[in-house]
C-alpha positions in Angstrom: 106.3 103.4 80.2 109.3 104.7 82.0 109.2 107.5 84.6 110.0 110.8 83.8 112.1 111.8 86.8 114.8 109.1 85.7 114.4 110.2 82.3 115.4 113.9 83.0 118.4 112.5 85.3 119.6 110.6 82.5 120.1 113.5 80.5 120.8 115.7 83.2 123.9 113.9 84.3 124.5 112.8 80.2 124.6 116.7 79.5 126.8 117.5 82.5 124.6 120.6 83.3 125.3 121.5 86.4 129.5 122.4 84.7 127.7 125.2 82.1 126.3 128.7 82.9 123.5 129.5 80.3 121.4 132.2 79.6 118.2 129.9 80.8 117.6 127.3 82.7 118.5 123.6 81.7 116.8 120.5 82.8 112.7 120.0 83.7 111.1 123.1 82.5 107.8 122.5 82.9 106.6 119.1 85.2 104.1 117.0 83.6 102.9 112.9 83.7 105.3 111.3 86.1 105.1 108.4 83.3 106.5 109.0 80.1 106.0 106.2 76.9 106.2 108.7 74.4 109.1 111.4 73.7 108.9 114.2 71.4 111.8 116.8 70.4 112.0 119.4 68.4 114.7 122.2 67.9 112.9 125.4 69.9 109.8 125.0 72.9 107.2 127.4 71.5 103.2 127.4 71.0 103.8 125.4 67.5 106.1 122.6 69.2 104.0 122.3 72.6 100.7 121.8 70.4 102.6 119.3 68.0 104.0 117.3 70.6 99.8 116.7 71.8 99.0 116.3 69.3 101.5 113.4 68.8 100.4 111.7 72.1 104.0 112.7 74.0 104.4 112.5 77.1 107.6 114.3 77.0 109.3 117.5 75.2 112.9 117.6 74.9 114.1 120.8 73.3 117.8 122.5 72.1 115.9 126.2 72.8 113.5 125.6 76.3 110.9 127.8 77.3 112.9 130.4 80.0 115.6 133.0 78.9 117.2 135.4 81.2 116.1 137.9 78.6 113.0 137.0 78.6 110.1 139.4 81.0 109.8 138.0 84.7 106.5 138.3 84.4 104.2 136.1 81.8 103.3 137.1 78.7 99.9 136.2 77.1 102.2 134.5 74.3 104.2 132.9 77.6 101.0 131.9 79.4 99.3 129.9 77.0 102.2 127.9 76.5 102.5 127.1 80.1 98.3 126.8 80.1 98.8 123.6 77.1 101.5 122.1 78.7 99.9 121.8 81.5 96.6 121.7 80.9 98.0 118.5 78.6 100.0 117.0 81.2 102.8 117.3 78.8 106.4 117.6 80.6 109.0 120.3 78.8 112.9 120.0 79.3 115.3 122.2 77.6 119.1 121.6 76.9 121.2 124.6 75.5 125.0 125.1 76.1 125.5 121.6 77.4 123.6 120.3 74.5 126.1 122.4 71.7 129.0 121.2 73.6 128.5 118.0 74.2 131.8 115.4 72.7 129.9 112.5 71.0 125.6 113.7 71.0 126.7 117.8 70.8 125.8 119.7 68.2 129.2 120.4 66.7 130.7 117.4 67.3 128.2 115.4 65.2 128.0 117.8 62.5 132.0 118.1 62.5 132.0 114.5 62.0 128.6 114.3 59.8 131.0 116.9 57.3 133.8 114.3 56.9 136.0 115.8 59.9 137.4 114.1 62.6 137.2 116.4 66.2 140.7 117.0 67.1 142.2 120.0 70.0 141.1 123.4 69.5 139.1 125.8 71.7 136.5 127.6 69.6 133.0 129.1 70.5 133.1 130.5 73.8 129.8 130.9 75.8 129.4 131.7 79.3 133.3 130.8 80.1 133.3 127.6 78.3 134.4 126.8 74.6 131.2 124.6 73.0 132.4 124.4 69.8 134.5 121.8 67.8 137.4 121.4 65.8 138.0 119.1 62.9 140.5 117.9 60.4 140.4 115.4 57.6 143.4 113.3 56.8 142.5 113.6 53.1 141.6 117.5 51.9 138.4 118.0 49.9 137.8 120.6 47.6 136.1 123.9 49.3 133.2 123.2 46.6 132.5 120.0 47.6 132.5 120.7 51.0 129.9 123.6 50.2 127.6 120.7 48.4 127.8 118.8 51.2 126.8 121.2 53.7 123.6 121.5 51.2 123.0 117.8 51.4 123.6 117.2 54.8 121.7 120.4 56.4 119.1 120.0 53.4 119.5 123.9 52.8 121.0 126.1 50.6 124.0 127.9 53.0 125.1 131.3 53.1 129.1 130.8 51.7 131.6 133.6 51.8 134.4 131.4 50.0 137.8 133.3 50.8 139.5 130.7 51.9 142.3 127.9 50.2 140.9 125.6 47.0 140.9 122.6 49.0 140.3 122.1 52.8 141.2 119.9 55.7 140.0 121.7 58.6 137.0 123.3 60.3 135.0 124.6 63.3 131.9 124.3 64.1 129.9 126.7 66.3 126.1 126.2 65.4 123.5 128.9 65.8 124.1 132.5 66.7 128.2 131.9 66.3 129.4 134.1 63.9 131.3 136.6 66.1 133.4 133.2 66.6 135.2 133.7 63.1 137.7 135.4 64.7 139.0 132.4 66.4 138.8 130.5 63.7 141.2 132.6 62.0 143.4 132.4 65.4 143.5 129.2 64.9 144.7 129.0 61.1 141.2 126.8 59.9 140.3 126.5 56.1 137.1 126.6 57.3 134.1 128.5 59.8 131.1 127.1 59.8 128.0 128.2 61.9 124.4 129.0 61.8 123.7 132.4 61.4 125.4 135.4 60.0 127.0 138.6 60.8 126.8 141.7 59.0 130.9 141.7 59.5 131.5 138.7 59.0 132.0 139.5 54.9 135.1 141.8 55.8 136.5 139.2 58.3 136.6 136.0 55.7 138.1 138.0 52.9 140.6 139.5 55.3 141.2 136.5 57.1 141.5 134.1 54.0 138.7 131.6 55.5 135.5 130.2 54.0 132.8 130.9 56.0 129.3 128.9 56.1 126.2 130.1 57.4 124.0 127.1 57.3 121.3 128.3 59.6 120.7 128.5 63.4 117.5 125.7 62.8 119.3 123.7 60.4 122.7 122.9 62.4 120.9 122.4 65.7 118.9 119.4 64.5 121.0 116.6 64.9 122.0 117.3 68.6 118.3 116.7 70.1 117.4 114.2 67.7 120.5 112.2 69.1 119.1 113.1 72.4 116.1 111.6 71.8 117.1 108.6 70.1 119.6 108.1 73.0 116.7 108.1 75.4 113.8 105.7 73.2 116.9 103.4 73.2 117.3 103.0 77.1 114.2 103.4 78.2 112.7 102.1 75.7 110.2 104.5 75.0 108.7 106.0 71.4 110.4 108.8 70.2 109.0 111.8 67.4 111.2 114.7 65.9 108.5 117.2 65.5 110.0 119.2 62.3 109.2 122.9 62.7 111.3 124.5 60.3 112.8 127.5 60.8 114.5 129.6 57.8 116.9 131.9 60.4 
């Protein structure tokens, strides 16, 4: 058993969270057991993930996506409310890690699926979110073709991506902005990259690869925000030596 209280300060301080704005709280979301020997994550805290985590035995949920958004109602929703009424009810502790989580150098999203494709993270802002740029750049010393690179994204993300391919035959750089990044194609085109990748899609973004001579990958917001808490959560069984569950929900946005 180790407590929860250190747990959360680990990643706390890992995550730098207190350098990001967000559009939600980061951090303990809901308090729970003060003990912790088992640690769930999954991608998103909803209904599904709470229930899945009991039903698992964890002590702990660590989530990309927490339970509080600024555009959420102040007040509780039924939906919001029986949530909250499991998790506690369960003892089960929620934590949520957004921003800090994408942007992260080594465990971020990006950065490990920037190096997951092949690419090594080199200078470049991309992916600006509340006045800090969370996504990645990459380059590889040897090109691959834009093909392969679009069967690899398949493998890797195990889904079928959304590819707009406008950009040169073979490719040696990228950036990475997972989730709801497409606006971010703009700088990538700024920035002179063979390739955008992110999770979801724009209706413009179409007219902006062609225009801008770029491949652009959609991969999906689930699928490239995977890797980020699972790292998280591995990161934490290690030192604390604690159990640790990836609670696949999948999510086809």
């Amino acid at each position: 058993m180790a407590s929860r209280d250190e747990i959360i300060a680990f990643c706390d301080e890992l995550l730098d969270i207190d350098s990001f704005g967000d559009y939600g709280p980061n951090g303990l979301q809901v308090p729970g057991k003060a003990e912790v020997g088992r640690v769930a994550t999954a991608v998103s805290a909803h209904l599904a993930s709470i229930e899945a985590a009991v039903e698992s035995g964890a002590d702990l949920l660590l989530t990309h996506h927490g339970l509080f958004w600024d555009f959420h109602p102040r007040a509780l929703t039924e939906a919001m409310a029986k949530r909250l009424r499991l998790a506690l009810e369960s003892g089960l502790s929620v934590a949520g890690y957004h921003l800090p989580l994408d942007g992260h150098p080594e465990i971020g999203n990006n950065a490990l699926i920037v190096r997951q494709l092949g690419f090594e993270p080199v200078a470049g802002e991309i992916g600006e979110a509340k006045g800090r740029h969370i996504g990645k750049v990459g380059r590889r010393e040897e090109p691959i073709p834009a093909t392969e690179l679009f069967e690899l994204v398949a493998r890797e993300l195990e889904r079928e991506p959304l590819v707009f391919p406008e950009g040169p035959e073979t490719v040696s750089t990228i950036g990475v902005v997972t989730g709801a990044g497409a606006s971010d194609i703009h700088e990538a085109i700024a920035l002179g990259l063979d390739v955008y990748l992110t999770g979801e899609p724009s209706e413009h973004v179409m007219a902006d690869a062609a225009e801008g001579g770029i491949h652009f990958i959609a991969a999906g917001h689930y699928a490239t925000e995977i890797c980020g808490i699972t790292g998280l959560g591995d990161l934490v069984a290690r030192r604390f030596e604690v159990e640790h569950e990836f609670l696949d929900l999948p999510n086809p946005i």
